[in-house]
Every structure is written in C-alpha cells, then in structure tokens.
Residue frames relative to the residue before (quaternion, step in Angstrom):
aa qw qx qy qz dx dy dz
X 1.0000 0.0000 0.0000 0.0000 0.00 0.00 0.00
X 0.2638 -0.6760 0.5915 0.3515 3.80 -0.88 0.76
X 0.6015 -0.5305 0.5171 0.2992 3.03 -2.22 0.95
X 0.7941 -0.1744 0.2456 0.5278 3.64 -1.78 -0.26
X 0.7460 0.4928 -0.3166 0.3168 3.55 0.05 -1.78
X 0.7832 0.1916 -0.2511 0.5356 3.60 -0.17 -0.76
X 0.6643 0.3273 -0.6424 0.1974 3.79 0.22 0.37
X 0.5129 0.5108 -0.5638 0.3977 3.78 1.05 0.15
X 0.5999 0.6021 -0.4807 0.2158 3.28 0.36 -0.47
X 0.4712 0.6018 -0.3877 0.5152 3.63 2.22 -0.98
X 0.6483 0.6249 -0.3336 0.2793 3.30 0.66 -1.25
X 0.7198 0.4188 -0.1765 0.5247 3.33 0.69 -1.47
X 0.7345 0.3512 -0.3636 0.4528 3.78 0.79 -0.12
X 0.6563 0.4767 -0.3157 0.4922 3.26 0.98 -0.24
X 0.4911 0.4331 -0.4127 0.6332 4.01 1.16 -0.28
X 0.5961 0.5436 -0.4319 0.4032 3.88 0.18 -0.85
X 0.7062 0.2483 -0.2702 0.6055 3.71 0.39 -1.54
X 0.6919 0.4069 -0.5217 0.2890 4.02 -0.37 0.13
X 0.4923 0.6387 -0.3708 0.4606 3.59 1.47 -0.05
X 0.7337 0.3609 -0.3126 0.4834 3.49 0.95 -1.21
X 0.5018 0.6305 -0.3913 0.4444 3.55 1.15 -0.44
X 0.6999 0.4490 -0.1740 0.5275 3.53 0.58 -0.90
X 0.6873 0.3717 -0.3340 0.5272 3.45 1.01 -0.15
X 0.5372 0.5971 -0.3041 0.5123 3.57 1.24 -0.51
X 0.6919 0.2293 -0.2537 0.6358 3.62 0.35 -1.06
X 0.5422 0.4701 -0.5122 0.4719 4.11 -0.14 0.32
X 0.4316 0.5937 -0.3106 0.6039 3.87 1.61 -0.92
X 0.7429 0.3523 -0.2405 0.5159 3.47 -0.42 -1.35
X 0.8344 0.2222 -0.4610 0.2046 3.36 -0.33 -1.06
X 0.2104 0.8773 -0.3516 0.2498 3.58 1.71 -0.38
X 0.8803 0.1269 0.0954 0.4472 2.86 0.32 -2.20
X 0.4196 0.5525 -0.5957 0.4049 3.53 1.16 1.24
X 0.3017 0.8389 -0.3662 0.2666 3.10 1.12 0.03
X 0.5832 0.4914 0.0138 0.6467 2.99 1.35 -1.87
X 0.1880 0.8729 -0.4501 -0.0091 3.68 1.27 0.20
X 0.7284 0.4338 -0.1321 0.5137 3.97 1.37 -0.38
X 0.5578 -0.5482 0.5094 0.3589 3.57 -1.08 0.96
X 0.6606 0.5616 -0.2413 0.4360 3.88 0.84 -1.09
X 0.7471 0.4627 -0.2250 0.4208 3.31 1.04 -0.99
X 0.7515 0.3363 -0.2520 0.5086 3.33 1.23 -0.79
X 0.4675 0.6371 -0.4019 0.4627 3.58 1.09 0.25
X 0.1942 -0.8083 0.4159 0.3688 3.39 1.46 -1.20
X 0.4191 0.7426 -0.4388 0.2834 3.05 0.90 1.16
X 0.0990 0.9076 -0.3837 0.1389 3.26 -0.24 1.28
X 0.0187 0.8079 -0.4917 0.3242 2.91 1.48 1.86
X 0.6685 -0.5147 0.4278 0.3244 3.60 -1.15 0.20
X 0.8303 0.3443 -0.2314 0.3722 3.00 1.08 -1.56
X 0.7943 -0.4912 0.2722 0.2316 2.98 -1.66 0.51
X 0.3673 -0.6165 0.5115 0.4726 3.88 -0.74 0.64
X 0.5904 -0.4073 0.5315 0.4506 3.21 -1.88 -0.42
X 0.7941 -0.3313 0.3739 0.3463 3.64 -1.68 0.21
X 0.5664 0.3511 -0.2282 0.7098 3.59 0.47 -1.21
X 0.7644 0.1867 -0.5038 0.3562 3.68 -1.44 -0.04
X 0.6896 0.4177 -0.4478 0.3866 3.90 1.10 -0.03
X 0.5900 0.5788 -0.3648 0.4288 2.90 1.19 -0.06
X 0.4413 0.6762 -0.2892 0.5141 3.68 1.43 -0.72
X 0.8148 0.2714 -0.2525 0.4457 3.53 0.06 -1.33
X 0.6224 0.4679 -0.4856 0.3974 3.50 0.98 -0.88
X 0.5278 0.5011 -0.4953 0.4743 4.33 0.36 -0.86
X 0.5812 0.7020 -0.2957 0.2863 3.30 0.52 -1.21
X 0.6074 0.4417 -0.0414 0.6590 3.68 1.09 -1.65
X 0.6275 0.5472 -0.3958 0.3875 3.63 0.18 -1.11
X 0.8092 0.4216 -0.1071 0.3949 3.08 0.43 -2.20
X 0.7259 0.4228 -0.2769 0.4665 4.14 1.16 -0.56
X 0.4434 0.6358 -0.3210 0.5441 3.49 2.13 0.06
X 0.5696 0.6825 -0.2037 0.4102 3.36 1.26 -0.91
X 0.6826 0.4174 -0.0304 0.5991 3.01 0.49 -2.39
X 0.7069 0.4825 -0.3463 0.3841 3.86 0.24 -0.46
X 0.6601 0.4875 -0.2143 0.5298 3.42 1.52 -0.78
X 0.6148 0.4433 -0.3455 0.5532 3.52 0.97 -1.00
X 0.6009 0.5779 -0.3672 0.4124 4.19 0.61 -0.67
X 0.5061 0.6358 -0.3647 0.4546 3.51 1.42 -1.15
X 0.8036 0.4364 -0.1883 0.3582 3.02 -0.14 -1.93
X 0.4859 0.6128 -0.3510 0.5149 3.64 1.31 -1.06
X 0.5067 0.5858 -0.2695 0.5723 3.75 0.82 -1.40
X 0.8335 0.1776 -0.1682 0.4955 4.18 -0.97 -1.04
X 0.5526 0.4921 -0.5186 0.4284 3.58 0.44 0.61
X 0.7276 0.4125 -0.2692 0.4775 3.26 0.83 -1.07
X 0.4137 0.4334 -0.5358 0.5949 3.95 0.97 -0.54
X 0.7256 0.3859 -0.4771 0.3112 4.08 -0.31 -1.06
X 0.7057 0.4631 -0.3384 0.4160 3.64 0.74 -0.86
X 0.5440 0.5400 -0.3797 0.5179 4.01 0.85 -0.21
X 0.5199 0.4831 -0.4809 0.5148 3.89 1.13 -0.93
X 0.7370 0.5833 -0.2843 0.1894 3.93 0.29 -1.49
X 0.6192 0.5707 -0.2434 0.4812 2.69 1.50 -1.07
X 0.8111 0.4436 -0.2084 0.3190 3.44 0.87 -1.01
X 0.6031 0.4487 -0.2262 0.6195 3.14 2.17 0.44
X 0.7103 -0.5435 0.3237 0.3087 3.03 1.20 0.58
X 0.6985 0.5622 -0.3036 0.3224 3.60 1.14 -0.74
X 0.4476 0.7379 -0.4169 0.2853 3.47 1.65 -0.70
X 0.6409 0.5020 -0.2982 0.4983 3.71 -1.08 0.95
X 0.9009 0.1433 -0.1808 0.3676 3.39 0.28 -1.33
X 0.9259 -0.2025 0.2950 0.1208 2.99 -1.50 0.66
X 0.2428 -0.7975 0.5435 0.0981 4.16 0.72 0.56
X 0.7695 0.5112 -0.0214 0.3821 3.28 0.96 -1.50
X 0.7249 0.3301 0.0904 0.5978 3.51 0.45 -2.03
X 0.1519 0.7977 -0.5605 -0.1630 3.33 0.81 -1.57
X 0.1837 0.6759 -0.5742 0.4241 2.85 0.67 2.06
X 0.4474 -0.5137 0.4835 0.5497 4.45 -0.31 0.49
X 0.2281 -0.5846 0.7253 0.2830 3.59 -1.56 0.72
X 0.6968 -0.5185 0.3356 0.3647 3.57 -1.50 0.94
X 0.4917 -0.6308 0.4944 0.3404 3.71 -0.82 0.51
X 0.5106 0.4968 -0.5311 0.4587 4.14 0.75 -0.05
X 0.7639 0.3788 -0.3980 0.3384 3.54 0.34 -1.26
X 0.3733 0.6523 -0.5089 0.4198 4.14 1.35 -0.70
X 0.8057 0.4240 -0.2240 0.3476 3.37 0.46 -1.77
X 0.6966 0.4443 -0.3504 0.4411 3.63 0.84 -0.09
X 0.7413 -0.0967 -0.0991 0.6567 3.44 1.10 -0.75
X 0.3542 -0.7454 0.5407 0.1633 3.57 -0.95 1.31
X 0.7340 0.4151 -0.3011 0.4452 3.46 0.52 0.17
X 0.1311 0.6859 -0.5955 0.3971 3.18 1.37 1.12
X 0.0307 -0.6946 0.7151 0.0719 3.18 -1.66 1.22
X 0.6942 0.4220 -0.2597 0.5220 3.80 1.43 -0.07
X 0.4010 -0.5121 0.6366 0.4144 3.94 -1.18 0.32
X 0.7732 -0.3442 0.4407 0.2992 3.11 -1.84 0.36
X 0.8205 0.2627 -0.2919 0.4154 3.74 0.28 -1.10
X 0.6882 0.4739 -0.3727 0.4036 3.65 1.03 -0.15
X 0.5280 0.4599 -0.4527 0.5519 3.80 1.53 -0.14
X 0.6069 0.5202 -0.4244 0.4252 3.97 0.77 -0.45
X 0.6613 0.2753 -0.3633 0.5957 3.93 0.60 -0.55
X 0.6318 0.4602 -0.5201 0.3443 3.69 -0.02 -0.02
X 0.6448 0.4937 -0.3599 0.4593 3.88 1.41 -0.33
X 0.5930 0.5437 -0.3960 0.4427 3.54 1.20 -0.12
C-alpha cells in the first residue's frame, strides 16, 4: 500500500487531469453551440444547404456527442479513483491485491489492475 506522500501526489495529479478535462468538455460544450455548418458560417438565408453540408454537421454532432460521452466516463473514473485514494484502496491491485507499480499509476491514474493481472484478463 502507498504511504500518505505519494498518495497526494495521485491526488494532485489526478485532480490536475480532471480540471483540464472539465475545461475541455466546457470547450466542446461551448462550440456545439455553433451546432451547424450554416450557423457558424453565418448563414442565415432561407434556402436550404446542399445534402453533404447536412450530412457534415450531422457526423459533426455525432462525432463531438461521442468524444463528449467517452470524456464523461473518462470523468467517473477519476471521481472513482479520488474515492480510492480516500479509502485507502488507491494502488492496489482489484485482482492480486498486490501495489500496482507507481510508473503505470503515473501513466494511467485510474488503473484498478497491475499490468500482469490486466494482461491475463486480455487473454
């Protein structure tokens, strides 16, 4: 189990990336705003776009509906990994409950497995 010191440090890196997240999807939700090829062109003619620019804006929506949803979920992991931390559980292992190495924490904080027990779980 890590001591006090390095689990704030998860803390403070893992609040850090949920700030830029939160500023990122506040980004996104910004510029759906502008939610049309017509609208952000400032075109506001009666007539109708062509087929392909409705098709454009709809992928458009589809694809920042996506990213906004995958960002969510990206989003309730980290609230889950701040719960761990504050119970003490951050670090260990789901599986083995062996400590998972502190490089992989540092690449993806919302690791709930070590490396060799997410590798047999892909086989």
């Amino acid at each position: 189990m890590y001591g006090k010191k390095d689990l704030e440090y998860f803390k403070e890196l893992i609040e850090k990336e949920k700030a830029e997240l939160l500023e990122e999807l506040g980004y996104m939700r910004e510029n759906s705003r502008t939610s049309t090829t017509k609208e952000a062109t400032g075109d506001h003619s009666s007539y109708s776009f062509h087929m392909a620019d409705q098709g454009t804006d709809s992928q458009e929506r589809e694809k920042a509906f996506l990213f906004a949803s995958r960002e969510s979920q990206y989003l309730e992991k980290l609230e889950q990994a701040l719960k761990r931390i504050k119970s003490g559980t951050y670090g260990v292992c789901i599986s083995c409950e062996e400590n998972i190495d502190k490089e992989r924490l540092e690449a993806v904080p919302i690791a709930t497995m070590c490396i060799d027990c997410k590798t047999n779980t892909k086989k």
